[in-house]
C-alpha positions in Angstrom: 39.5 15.8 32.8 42.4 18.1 32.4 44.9 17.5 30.0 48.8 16.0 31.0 51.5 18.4 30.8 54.5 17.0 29.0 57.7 19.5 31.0 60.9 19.7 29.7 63.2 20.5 32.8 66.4 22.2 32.0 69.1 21.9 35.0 71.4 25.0 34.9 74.7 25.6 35.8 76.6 28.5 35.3 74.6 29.7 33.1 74.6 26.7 30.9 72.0 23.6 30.5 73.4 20.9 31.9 72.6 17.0 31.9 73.5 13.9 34.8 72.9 10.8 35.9 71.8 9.9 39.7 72.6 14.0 39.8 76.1 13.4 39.0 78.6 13.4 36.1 77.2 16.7 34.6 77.6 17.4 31.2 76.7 20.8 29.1 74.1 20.3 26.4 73.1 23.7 25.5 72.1 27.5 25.7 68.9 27.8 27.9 67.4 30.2 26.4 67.5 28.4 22.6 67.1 25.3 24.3 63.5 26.2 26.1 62.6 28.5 22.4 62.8 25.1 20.9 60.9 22.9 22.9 57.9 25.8 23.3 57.8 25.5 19.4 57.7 21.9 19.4 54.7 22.1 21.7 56.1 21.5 25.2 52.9 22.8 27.9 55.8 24.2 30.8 59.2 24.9 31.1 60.9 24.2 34.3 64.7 25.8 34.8 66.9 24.8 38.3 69.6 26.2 39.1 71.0 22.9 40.2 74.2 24.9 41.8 72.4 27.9 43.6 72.0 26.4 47.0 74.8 24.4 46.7 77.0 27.5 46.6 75.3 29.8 48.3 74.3 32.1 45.2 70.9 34.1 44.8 69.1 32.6 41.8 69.4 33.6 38.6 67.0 36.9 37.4 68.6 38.0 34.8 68.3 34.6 33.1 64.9 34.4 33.9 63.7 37.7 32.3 65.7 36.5 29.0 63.6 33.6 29.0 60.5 35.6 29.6 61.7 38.1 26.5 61.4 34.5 24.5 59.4 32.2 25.3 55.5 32.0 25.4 54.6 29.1 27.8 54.3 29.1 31.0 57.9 28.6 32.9 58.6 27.4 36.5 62.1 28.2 37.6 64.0 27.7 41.5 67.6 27.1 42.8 68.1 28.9 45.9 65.2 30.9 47.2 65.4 31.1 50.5 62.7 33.8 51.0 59.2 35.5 49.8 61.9 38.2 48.2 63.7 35.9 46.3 60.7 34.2 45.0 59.0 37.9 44.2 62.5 38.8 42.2 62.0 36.0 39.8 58.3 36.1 39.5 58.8 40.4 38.9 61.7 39.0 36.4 59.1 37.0 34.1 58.8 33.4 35.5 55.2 31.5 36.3 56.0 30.0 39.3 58.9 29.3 41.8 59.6 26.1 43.0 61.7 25.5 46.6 63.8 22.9 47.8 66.3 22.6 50.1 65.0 25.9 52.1 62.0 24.5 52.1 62.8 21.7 54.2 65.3 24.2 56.4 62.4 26.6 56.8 58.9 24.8 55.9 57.1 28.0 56.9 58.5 29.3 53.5 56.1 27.6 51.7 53.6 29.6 53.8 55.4 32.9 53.2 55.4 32.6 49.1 51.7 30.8 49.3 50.1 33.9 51.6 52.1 36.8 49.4 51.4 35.5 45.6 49.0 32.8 45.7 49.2 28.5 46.1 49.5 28.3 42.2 52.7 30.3 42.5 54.1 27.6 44.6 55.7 24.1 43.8 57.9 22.3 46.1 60.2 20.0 44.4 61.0 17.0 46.6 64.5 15.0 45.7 64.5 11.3 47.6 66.1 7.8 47.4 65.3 5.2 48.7 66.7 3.7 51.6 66.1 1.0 53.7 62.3 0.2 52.1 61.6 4.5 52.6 61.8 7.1 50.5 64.4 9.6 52.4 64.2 13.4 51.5 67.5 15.2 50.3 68.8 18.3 50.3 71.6 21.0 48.7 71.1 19.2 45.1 70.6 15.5 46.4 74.0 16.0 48.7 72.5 16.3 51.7 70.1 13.3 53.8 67.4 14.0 55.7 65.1 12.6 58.6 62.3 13.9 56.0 60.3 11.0 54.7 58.3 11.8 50.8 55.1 11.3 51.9 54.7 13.5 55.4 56.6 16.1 53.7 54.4 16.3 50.7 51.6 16.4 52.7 52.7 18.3 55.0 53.7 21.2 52.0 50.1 20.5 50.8 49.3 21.9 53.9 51.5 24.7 54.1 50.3 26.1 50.7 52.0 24.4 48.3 50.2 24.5 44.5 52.6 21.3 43.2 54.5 18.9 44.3 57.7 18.2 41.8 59.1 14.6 43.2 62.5 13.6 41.9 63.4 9.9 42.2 67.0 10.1 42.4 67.4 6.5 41.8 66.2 6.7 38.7 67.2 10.6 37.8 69.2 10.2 34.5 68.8 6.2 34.2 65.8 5.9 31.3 65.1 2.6 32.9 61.5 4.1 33.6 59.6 5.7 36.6 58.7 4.4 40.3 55.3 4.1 38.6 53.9 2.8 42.2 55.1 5.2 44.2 53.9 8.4 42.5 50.4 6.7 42.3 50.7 6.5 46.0 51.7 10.1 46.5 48.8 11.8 43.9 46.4 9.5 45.6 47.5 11.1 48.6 47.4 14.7 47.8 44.9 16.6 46.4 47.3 19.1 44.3 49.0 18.1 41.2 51.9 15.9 41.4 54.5 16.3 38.2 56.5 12.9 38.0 60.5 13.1 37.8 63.6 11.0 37.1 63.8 7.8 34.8 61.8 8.6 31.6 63.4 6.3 28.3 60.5 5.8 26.1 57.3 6.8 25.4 56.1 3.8 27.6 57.5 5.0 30.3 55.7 8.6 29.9 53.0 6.8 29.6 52.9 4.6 32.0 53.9 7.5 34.9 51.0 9.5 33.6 48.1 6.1 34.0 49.0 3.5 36.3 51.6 6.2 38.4 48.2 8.6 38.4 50.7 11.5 37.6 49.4 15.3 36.7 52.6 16.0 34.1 55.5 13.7 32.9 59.1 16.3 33.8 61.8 14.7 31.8 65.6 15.8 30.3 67.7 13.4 28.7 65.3 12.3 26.4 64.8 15.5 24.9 68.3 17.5 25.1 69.4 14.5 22.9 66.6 14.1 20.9 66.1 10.8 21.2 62.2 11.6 21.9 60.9 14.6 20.5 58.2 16.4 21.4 56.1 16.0 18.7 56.3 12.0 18.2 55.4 12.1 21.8 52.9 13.6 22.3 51.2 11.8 18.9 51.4 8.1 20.4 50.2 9.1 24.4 47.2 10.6 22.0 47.2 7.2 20.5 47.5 5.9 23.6 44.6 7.3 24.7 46.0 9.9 27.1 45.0 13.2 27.1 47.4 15.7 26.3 47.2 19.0 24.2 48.2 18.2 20.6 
């Protein structure tokens, strides 16, 4: 059984790492560079950077970043935040990164997923997938959780598992930023579903909650911010009780 990845994800904006709740209300917490050296030290198994403002503002991601980060960090790194084509994704792959992961354009253009998957491989490709739930469905968003869709979670992941799609990253934005926990039953719905790896987002507090999004919500990797750029979990003492827990992770 392969081991669970414990991600840090690191939201940038303007070159800065950058911190909300419900994807609002952002506050600076730190240097990405230092920040991601750190947690790569303190044993984190991926790194996952978004520039949260790309699409928003019509920017081309962030390369230059990216092949700082390469220069000093030795895990593997996932980055997105605007790619809108097989080009952009090649620029940031060339630049250092692991893997791409697309959103909004995506969802705009789903043969995307197709065009990175067919040029650089399915493990080059994770789509991230921001919902909320509305009316008893989970509701697909867009342009940094501005925009609603007609998308619903599940077709769309499976339908990006079919286009070539090597993760799926899905985002609960009712519970981004909150540390009241994980929609537990939900992402044991969606990795049941798939056959890919599903990384679990939004609403990690406690080591219970990694936990519990990892077993009962079937998860491939816990993704989590707050609790780390405030060190209110770190790394280490994590990683020790899910061991203790049990769960298989890479100590």
């Amino acid at each position: 059984m392969l081991a669970k990845r414990i991600i840090p994800c690191l939201d940038i904006k303007d070159g800065q790492t950058v911190k909300g709740i419900n994807f609002l209300g952002l506050q600076g917490v730190g240097d990405p560079v230092a920040l991601g050296r750190k947690y790569a030290e303190e044993g984190a198994d991926e790194l996952v950077y978004l520039d949260i403002s790309a699409t928003f503002e019509g920017r081309k991601t962030f390369a230059e970043l990216v092949a700082r980060i390469a220069e000093n960090i030795d895990i593997p790194f996932t980055v997105g935040g605007g790619i809108a084509s097989a080009d952009d994704a090649g620029r940031l792959l060339d630049a250092g990164a692991d893997k791409v992961t697309v959103n909004s354009a995506a969802v705009r253009t789903p043969q995307l997923i197709g065009d990175i998957a067919s040029k650089y491989g399915n493990q080059f490709v994770v789509v991230a997938i921001d919902a909320k739930r509305i009316d008893g469905r989970w509701r697909v968003t867009t342009h940094g959780g501005r925009q609603l869709t007609d998308r619903e979670l599940f077709d769309w992941a499976d339908e990006a598992q079919q286009r070539g799609a090597g993760e799926i990253l899905f985002t609960s934005m009712d519970h981004d930023g909150t540390k009241n926990g994980y929609p537990c039953e939900t992402f044991a719905e969606l990795s049941e579903r798939l056959s890919i790896p599903v990384i679990a987002s939004g609403g990690a507090g406690s080591v219970r909650h990694i936990a519990d999004v990892l077993t009962l919500g079937k998860a491939d990797a816990a993704l989590a911010a707050s609790i780390f750029h405030y060190g209110e979990i770190p790394i280490p003492r994590l990683k020790k009780e899910l061991h203790e827990m049990n769960i298989n992770v890479r100590l």
